[in-house]
PDB file of N, CA, C and O in Angstrom:
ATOM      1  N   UNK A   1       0.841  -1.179   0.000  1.00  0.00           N
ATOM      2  CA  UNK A   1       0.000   0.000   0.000  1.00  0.00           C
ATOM      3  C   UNK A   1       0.887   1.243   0.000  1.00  0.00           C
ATOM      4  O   UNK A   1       1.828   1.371   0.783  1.00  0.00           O
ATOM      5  N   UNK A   2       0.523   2.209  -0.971  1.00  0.00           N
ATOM      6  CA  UNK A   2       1.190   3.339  -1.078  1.00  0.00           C
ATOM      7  C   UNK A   2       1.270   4.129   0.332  1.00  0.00           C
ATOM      8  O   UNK A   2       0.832   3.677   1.390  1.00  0.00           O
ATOM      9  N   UNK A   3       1.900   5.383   0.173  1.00  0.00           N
ATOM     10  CA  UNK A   3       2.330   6.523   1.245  1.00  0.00           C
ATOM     11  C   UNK A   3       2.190   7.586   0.501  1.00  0.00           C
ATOM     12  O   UNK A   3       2.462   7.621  -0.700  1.00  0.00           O
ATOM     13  N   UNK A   4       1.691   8.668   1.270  1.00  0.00           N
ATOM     14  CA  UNK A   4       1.503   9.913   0.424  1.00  0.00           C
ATOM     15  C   UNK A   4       2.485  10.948   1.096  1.00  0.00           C
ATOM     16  O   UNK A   4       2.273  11.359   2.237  1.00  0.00           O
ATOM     17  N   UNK A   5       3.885  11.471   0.126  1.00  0.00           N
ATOM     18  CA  UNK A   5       4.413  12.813   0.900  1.00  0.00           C
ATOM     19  C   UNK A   5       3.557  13.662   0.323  1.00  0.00           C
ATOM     20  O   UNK A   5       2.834  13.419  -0.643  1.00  0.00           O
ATOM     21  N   UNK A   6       3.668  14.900   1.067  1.00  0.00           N
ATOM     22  CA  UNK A   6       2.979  16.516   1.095  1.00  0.00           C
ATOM     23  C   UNK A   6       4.189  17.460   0.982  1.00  0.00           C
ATOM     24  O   UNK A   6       5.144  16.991   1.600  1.00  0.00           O
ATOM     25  N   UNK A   7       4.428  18.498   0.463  1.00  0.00           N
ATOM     26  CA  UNK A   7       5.464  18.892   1.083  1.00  0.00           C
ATOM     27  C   UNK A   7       5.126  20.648   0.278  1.00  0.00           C
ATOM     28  O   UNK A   7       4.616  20.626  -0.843  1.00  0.00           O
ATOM     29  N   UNK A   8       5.441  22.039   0.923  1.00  0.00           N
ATOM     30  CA  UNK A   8       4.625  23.331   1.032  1.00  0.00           C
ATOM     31  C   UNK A   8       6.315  24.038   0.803  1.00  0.00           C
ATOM     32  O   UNK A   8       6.916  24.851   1.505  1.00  0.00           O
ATOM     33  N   UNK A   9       6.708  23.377  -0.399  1.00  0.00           N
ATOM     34  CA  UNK A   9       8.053  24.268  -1.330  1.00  0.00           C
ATOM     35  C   UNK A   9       9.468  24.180  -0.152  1.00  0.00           C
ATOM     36  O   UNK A   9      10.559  24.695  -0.395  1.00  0.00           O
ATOM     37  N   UNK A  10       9.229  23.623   0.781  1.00  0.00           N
ATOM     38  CA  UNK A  10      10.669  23.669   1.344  1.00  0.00           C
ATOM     39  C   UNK A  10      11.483  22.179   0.396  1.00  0.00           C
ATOM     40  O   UNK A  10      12.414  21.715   1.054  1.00  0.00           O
ATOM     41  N   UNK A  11      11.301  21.614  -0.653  1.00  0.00           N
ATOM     42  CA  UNK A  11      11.408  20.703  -1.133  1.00  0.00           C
ATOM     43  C   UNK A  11      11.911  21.288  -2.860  1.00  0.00           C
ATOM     44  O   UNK A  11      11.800  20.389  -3.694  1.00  0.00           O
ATOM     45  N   UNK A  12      12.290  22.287  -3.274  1.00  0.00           N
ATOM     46  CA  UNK A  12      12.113  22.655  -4.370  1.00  0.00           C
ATOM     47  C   UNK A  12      12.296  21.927  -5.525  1.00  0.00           C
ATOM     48  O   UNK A  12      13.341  21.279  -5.579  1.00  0.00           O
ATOM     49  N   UNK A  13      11.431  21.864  -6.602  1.00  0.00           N
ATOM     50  CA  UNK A  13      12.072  21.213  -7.476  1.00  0.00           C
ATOM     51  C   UNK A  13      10.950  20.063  -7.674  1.00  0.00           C
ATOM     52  O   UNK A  13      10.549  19.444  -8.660  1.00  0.00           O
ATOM     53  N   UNK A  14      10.599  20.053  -6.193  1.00  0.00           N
ATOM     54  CA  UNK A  14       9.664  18.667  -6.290  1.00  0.00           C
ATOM     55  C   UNK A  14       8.032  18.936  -6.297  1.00  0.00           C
ATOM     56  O   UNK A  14       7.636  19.921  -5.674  1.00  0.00           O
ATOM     57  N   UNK A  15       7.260  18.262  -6.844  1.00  0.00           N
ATOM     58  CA  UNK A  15       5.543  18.032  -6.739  1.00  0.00           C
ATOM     59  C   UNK A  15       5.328  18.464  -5.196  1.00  0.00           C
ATOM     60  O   UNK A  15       6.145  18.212  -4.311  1.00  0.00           O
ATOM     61  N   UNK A  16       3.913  19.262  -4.972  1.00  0.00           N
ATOM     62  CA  UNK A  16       3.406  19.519  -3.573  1.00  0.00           C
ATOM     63  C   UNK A  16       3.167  17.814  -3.297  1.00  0.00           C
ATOM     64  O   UNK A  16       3.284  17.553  -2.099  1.00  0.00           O
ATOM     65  N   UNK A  17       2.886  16.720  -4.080  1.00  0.00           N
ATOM     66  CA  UNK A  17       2.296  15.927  -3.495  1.00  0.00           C
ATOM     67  C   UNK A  17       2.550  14.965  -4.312  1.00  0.00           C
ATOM     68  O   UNK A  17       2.282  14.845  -5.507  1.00  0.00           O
ATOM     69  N   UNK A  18       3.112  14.254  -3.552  1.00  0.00           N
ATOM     70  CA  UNK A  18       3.897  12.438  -4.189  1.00  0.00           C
ATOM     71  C   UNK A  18       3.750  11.139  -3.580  1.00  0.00           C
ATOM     72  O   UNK A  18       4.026  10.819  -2.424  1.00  0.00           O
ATOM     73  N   UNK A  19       3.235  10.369  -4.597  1.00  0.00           N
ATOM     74  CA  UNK A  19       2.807   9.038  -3.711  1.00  0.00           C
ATOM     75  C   UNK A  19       4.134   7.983  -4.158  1.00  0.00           C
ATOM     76  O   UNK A  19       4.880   8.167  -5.120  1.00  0.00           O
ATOM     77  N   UNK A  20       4.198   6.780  -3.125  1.00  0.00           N
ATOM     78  CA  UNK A  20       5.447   6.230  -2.904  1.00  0.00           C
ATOM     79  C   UNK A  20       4.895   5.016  -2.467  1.00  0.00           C
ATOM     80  O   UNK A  20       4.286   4.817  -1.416  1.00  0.00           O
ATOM     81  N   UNK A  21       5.180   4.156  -3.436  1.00  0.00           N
ATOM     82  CA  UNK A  21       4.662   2.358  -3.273  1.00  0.00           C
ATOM     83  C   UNK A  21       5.583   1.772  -2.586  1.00  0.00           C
ATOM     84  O   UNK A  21       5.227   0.685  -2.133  1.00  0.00           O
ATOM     85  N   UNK A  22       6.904   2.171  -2.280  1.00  0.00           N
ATOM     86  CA  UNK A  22       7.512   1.862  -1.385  1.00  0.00           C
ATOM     87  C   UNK A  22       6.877   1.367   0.312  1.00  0.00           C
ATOM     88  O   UNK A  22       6.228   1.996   1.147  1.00  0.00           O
ATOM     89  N   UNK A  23       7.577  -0.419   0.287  1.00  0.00           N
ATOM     90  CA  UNK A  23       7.412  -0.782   2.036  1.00  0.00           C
ATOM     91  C   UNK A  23       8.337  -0.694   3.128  1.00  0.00           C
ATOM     92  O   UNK A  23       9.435  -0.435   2.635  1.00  0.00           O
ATOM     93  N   UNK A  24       8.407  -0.771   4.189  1.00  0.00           N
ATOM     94  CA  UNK A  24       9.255  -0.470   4.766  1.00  0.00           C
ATOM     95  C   UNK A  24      10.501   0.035   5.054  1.00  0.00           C
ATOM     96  O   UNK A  24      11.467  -0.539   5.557  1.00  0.00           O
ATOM     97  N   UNK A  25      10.350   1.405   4.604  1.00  0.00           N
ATOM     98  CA  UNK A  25      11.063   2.892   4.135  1.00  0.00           C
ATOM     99  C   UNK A  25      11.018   3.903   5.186  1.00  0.00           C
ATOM    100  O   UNK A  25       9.999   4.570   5.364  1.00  0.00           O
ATOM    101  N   UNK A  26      12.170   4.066   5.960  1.00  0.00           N
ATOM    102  CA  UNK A  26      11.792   5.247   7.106  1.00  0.00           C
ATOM    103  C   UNK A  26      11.860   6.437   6.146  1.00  0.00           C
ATOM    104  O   UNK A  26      11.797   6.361   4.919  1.00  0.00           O
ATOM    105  N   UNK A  27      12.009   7.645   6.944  1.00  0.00           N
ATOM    106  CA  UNK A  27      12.242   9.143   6.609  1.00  0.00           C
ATOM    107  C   UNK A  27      13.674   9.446   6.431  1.00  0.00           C
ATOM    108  O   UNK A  27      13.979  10.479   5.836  1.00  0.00           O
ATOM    109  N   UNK A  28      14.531   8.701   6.857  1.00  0.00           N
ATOM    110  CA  UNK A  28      15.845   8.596   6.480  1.00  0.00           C
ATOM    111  C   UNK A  28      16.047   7.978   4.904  1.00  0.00           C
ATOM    112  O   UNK A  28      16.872   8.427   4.107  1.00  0.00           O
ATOM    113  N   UNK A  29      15.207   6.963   4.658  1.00  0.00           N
ATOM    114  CA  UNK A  29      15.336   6.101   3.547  1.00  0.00           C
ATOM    115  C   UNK A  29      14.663   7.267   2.610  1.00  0.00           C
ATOM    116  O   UNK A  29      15.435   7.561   1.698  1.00  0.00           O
ATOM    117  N   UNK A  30      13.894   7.737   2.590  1.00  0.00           N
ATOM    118  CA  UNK A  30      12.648   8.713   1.427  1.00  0.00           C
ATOM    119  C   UNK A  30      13.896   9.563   0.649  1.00  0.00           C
ATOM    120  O   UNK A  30      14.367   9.562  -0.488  1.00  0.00           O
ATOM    121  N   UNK A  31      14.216  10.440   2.182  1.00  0.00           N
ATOM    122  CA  UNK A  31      15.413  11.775   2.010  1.00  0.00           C
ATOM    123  C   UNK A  31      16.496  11.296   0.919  1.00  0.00           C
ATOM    124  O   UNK A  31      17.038  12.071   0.131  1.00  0.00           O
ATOM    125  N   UNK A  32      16.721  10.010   0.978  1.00  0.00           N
ATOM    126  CA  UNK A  32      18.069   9.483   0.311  1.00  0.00           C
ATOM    127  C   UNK A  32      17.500   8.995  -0.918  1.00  0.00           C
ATOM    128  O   UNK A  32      18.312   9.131  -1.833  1.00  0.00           O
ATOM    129  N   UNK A  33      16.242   8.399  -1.346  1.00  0.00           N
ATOM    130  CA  UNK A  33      15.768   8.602  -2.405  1.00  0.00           C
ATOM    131  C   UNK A  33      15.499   9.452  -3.113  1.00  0.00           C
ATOM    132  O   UNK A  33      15.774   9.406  -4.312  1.00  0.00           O
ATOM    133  N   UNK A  34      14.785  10.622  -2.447  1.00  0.00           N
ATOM    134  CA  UNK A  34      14.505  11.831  -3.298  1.00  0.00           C
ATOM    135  C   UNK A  34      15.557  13.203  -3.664  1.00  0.00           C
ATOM    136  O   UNK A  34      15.294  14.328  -4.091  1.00  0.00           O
ATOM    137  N   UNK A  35      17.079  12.420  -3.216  1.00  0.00           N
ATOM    138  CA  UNK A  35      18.004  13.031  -3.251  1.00  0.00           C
ATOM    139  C   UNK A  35      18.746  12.038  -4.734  1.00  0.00           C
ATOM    140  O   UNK A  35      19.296  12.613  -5.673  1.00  0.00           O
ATOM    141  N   UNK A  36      18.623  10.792  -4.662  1.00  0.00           N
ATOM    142  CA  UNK A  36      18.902  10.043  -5.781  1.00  0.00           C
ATOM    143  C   UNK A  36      17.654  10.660  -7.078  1.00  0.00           C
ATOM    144  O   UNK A  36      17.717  10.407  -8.281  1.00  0.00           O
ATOM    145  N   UNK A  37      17.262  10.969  -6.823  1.00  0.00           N
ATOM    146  CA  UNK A  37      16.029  11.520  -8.044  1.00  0.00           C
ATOM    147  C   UNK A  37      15.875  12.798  -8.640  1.00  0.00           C
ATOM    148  O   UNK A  37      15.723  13.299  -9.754  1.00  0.00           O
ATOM    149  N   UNK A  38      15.984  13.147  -7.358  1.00  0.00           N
ATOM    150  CA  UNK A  38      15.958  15.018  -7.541  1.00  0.00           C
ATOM    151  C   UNK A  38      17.111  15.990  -7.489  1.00  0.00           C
ATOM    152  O   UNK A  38      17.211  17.145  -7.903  1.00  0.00           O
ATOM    153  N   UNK A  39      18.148  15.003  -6.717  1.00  0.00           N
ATOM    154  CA  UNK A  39      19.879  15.682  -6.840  1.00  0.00           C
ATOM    155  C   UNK A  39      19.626  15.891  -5.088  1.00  0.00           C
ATOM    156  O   UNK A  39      18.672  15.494  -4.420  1.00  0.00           O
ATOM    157  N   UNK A  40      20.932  16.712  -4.613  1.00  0.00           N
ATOM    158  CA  UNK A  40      20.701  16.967  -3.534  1.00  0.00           C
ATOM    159  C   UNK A  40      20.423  18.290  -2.967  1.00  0.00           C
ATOM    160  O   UNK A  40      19.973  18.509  -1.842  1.00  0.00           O
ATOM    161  N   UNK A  41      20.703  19.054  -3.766  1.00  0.00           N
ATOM    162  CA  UNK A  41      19.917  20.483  -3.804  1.00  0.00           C
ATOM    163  C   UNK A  41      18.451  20.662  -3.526  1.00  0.00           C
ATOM    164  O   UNK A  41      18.008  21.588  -2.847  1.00  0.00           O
ATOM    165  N   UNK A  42      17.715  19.713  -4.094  1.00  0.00           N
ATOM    166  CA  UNK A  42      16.137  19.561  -3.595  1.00  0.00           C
ATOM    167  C   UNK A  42      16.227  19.554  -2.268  1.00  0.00           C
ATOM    168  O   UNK A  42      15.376  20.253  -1.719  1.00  0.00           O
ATOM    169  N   UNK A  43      17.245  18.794  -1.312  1.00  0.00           N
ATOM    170  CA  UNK A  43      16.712  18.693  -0.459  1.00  0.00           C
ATOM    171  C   UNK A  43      17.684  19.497   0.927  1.00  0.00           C
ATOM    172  O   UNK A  43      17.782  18.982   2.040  1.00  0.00           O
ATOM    173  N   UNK A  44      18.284  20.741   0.562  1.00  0.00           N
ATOM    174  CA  UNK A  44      19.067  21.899   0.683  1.00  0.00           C
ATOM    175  C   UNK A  44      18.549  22.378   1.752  1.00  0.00           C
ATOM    176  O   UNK A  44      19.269  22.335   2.750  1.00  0.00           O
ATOM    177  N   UNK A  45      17.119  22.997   1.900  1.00  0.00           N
ATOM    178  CA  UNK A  45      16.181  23.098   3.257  1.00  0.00           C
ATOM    179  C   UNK A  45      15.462  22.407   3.984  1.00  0.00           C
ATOM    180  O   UNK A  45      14.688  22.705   4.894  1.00  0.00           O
ATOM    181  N   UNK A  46      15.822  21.252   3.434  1.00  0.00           N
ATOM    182  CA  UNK A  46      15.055  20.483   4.910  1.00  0.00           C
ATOM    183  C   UNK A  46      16.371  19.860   5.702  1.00  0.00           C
ATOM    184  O   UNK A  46      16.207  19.834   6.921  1.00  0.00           O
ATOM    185  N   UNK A  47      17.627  19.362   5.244  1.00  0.00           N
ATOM    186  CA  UNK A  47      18.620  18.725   6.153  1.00  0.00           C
ATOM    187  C   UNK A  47      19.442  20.061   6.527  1.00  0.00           C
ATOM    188  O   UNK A  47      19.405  21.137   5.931  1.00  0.00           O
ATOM    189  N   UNK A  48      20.120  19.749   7.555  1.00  0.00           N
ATOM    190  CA  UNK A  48      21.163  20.509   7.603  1.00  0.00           C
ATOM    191  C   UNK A  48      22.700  19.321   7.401  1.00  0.00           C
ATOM    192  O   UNK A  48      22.740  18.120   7.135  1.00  0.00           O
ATOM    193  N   UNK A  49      23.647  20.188   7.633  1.00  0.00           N
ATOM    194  CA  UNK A  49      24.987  20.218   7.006  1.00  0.00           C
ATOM    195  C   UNK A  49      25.894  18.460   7.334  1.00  0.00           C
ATOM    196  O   UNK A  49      26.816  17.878   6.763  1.00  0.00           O
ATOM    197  N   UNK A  50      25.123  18.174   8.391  1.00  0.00           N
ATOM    198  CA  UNK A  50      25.218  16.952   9.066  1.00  0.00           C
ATOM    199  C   UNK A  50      24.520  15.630   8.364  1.00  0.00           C
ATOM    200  O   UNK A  50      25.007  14.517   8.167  1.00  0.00           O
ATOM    201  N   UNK A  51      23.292  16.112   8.078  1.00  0.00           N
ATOM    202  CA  UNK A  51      22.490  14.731   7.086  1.00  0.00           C
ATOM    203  C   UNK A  51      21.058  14.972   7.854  1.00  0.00           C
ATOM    204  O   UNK A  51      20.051  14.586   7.261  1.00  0.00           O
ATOM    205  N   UNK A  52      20.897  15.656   9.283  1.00  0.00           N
ATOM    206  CA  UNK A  52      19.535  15.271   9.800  1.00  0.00           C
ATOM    207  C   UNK A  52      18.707  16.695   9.681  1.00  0.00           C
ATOM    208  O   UNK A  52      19.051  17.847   9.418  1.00  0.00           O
ATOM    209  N   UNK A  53      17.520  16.099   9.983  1.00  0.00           N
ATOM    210  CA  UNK A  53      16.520  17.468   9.537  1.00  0.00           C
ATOM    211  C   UNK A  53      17.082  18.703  10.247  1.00  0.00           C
ATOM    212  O   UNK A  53      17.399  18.629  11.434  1.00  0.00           O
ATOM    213  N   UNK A  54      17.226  19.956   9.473  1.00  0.00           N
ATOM    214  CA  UNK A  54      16.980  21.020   9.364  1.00  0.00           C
ATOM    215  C   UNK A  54      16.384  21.392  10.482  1.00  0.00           C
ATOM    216  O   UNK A  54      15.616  20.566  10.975  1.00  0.00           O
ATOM    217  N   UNK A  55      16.574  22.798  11.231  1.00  0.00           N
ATOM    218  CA  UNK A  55      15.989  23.494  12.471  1.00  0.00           C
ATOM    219  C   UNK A  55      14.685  24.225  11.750  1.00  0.00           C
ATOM    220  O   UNK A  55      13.597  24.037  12.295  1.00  0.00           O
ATOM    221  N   UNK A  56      14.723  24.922  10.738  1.00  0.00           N
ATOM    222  CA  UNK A  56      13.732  25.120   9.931  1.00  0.00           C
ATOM    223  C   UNK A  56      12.468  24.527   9.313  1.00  0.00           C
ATOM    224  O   UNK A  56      11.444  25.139   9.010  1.00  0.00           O
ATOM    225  N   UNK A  57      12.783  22.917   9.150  1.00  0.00           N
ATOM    226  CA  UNK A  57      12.041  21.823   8.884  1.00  0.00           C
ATOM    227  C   UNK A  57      11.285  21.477   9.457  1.00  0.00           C
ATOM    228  O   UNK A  57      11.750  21.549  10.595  1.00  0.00           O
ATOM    229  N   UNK A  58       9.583  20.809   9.578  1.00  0.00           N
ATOM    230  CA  UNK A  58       9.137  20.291  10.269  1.00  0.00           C
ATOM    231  C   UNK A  58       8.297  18.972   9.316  1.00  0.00           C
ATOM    232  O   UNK A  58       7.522  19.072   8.364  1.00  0.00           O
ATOM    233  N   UNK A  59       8.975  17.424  10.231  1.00  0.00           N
ATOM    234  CA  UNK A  59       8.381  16.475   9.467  1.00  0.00           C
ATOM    235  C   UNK A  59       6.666  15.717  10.363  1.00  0.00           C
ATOM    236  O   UNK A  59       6.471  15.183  11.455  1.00  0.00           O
ATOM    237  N   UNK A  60       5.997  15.975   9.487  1.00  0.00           N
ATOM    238  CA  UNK A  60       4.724  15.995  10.684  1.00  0.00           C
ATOM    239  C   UNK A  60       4.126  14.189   9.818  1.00  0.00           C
ATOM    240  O   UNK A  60       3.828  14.242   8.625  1.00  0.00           O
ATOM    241  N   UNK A  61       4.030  12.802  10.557  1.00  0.00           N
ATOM    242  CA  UNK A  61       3.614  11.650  10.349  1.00  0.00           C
ATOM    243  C   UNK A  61       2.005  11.549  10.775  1.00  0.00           C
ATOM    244  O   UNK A  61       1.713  11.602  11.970  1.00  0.00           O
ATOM    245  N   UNK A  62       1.093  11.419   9.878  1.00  0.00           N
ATOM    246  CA  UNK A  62       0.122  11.215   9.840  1.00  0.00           C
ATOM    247  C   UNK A  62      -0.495  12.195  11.190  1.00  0.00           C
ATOM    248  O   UNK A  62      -1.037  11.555  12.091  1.00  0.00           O
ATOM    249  N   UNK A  63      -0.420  13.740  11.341  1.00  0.00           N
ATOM    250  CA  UNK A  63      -0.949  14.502  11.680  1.00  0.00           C
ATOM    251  C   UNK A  63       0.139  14.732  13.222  1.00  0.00           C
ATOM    252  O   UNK A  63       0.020  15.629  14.057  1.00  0.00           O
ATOM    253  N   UNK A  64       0.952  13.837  13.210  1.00  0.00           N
ATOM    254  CA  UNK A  64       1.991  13.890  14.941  1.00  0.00           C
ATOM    255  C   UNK A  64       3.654  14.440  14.341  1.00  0.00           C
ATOM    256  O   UNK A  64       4.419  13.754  13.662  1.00  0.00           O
ATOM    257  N   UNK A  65       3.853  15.619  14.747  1.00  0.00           N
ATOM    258  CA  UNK A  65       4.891  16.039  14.597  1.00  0.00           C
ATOM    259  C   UNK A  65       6.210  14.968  15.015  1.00  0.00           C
ATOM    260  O   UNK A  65       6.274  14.462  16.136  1.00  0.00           O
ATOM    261  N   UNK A  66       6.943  14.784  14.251  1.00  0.00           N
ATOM    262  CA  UNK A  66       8.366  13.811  14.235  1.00  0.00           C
ATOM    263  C   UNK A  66       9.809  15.164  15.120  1.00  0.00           C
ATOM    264  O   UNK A  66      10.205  16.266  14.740  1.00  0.00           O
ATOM    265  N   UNK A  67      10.144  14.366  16.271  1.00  0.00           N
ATOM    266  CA  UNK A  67      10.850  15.381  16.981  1.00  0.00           C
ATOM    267  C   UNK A  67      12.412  14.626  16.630  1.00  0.00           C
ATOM    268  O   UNK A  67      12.584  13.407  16.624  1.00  0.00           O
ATOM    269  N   UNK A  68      13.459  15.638  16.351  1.00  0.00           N
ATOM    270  CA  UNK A  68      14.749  14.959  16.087  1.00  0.00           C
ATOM    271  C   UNK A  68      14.855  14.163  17.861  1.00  0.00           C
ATOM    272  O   UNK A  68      14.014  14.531  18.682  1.00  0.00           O
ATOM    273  N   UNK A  69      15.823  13.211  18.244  1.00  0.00           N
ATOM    274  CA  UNK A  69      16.848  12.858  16.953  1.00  0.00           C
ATOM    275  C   UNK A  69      16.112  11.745  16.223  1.00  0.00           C
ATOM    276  O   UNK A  69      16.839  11.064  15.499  1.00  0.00           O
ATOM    277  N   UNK A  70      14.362  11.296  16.273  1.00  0.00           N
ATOM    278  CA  UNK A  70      14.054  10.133  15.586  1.00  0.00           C
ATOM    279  C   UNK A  70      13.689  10.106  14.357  1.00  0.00           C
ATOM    280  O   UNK A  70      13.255   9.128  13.747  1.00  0.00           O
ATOM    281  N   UNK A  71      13.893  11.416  13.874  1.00  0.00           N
ATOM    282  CA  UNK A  71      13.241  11.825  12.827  1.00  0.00           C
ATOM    283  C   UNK A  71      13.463  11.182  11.700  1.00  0.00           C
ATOM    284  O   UNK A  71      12.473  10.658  11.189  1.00  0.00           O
ATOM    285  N   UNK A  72      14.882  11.025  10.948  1.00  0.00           N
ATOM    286  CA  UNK A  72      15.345   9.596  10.179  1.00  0.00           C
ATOM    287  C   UNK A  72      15.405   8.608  10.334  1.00  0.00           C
ATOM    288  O   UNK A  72      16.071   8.204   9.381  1.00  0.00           O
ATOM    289  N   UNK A  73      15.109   7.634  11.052  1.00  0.00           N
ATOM    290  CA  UNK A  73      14.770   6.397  11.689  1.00  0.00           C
ATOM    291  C   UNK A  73      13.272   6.211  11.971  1.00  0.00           C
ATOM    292  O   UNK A  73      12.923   5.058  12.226  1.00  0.00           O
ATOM    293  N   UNK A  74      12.519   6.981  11.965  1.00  0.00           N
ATOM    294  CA  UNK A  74      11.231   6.552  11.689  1.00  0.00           C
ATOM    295  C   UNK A  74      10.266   5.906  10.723  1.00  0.00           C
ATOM    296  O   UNK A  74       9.957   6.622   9.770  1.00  0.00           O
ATOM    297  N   UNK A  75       9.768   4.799  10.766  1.00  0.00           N
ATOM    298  CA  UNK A  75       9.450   3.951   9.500  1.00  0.00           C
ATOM    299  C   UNK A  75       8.078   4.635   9.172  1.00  0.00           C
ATOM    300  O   UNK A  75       7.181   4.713  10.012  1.00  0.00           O
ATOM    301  N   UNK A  76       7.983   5.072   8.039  1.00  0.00           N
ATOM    302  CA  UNK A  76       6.564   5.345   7.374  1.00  0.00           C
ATOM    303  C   UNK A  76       5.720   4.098   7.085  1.00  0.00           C
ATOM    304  O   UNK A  76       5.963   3.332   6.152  1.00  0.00           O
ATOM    305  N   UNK A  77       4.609   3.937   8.037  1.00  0.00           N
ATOM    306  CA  UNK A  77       3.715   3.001   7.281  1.00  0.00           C
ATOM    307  C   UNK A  77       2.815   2.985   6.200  1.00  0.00           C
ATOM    308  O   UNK A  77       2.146   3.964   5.871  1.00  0.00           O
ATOM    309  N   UNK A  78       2.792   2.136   5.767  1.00  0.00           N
ATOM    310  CA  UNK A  78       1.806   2.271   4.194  1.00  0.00           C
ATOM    311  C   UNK A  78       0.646   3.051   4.702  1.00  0.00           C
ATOM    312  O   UNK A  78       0.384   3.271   5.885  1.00  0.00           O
ATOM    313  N   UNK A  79      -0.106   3.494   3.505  1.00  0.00           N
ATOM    314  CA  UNK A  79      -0.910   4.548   4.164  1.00  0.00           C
ATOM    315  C   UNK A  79      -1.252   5.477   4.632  1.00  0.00           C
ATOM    316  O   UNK A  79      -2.318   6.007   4.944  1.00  0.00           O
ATOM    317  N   UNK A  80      -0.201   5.677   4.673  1.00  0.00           N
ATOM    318  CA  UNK A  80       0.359   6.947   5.590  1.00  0.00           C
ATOM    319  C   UNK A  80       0.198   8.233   4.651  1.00  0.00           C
ATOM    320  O   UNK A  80       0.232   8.041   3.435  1.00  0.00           O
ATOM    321  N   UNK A  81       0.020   9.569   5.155  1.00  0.00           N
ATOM    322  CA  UNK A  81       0.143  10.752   4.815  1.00  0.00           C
ATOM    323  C   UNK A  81       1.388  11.405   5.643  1.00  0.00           C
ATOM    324  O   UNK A  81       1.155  11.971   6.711  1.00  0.00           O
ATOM    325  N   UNK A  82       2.921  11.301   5.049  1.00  0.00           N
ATOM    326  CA  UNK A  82       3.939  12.366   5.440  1.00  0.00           C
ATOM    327  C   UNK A  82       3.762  13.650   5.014  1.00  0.00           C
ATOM    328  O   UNK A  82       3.432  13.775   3.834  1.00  0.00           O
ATOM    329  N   UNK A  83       3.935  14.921   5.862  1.00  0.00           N
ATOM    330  CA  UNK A  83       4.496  16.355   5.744  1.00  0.00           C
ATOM    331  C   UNK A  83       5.594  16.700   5.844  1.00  0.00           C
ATOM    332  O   UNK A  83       6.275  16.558   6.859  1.00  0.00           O
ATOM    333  N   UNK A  84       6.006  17.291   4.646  1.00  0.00           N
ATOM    334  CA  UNK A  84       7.498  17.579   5.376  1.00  0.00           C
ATOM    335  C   UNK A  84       7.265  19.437   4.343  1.00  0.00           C
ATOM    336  O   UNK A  84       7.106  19.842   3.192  1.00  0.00           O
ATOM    337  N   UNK A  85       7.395  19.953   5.706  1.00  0.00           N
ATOM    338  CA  UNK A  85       6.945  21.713   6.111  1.00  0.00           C
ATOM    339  C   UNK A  85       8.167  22.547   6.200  1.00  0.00           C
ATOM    340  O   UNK A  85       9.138  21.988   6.709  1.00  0.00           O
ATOM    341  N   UNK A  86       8.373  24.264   5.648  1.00  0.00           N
ATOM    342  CA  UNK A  86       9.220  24.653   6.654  1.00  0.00           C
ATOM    343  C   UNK A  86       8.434  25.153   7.970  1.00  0.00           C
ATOM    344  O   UNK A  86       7.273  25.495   7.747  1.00  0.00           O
ATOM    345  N   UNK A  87       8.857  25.247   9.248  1.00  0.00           N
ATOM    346  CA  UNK A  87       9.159  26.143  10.747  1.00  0.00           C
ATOM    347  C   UNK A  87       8.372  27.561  10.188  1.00  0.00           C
ATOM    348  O   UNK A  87       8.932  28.518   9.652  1.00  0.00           O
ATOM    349  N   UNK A  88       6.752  27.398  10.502  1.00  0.00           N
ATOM    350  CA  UNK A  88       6.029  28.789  10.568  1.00  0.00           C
ATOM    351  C   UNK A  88       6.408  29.216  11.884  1.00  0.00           C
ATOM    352  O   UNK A  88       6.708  28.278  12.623  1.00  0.00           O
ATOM    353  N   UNK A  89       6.481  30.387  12.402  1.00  0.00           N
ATOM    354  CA  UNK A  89       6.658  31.247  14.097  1.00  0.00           C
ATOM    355  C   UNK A  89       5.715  32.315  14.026  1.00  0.00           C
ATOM    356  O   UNK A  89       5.097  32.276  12.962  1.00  0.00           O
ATOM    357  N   UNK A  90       5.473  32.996  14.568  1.00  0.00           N
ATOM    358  CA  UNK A  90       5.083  34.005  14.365  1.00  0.00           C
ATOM    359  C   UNK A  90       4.583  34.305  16.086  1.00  0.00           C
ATOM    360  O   UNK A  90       4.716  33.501  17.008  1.00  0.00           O
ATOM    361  N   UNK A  91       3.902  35.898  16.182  1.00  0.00           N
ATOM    362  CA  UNK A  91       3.039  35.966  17.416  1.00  0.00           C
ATOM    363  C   UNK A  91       2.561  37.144  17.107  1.00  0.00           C
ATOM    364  O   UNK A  91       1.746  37.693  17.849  1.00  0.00           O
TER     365      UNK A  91
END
């Protein structure tokens, strides 16, 4: 069963919305695919300099925000709806 990413341009380059028949694939595994696909510049604002998400980034799993350090090691289950957002603030 497919997985649906979302993703609101911190992703450039890529579709707001991509489905992925891929099984047992964390968020570590996606990043390294869509870096084999899209280059690694696509994915420029969401990691930082190290390999793990970005302070700017927010990866939200089926509506529950993903807090580092599990954030690449988390397995997407089929079915699933991933977000991967930049860091709105405001007040």
């Amino acid at each position: 069963m497919p997985f649906t990413l979302y993703q609101s341009g911190i992703l450039p380059g890529l579709p707001d919305r991509l489905v992925f028949e891929q099984d047992d694939i964390t968020v570590g595994d996606l990043f390294r695919a869509l870096s084999q696909r899209y280059g690694d510049e696509a994915l420029e604002e969401a990691l930082d300099d190290a390999g793990g998400v970005a302070e700017g980034a927010l990866v939200i799993l089926n509506g529950v925000i993903i807090r580092p350090p599990k954030v690449l090691a988390t397995k997407i289950p089929p079915g699933s709806e991933l977000v991967i957002s930049a860091l709105i603030a405001g007040g």
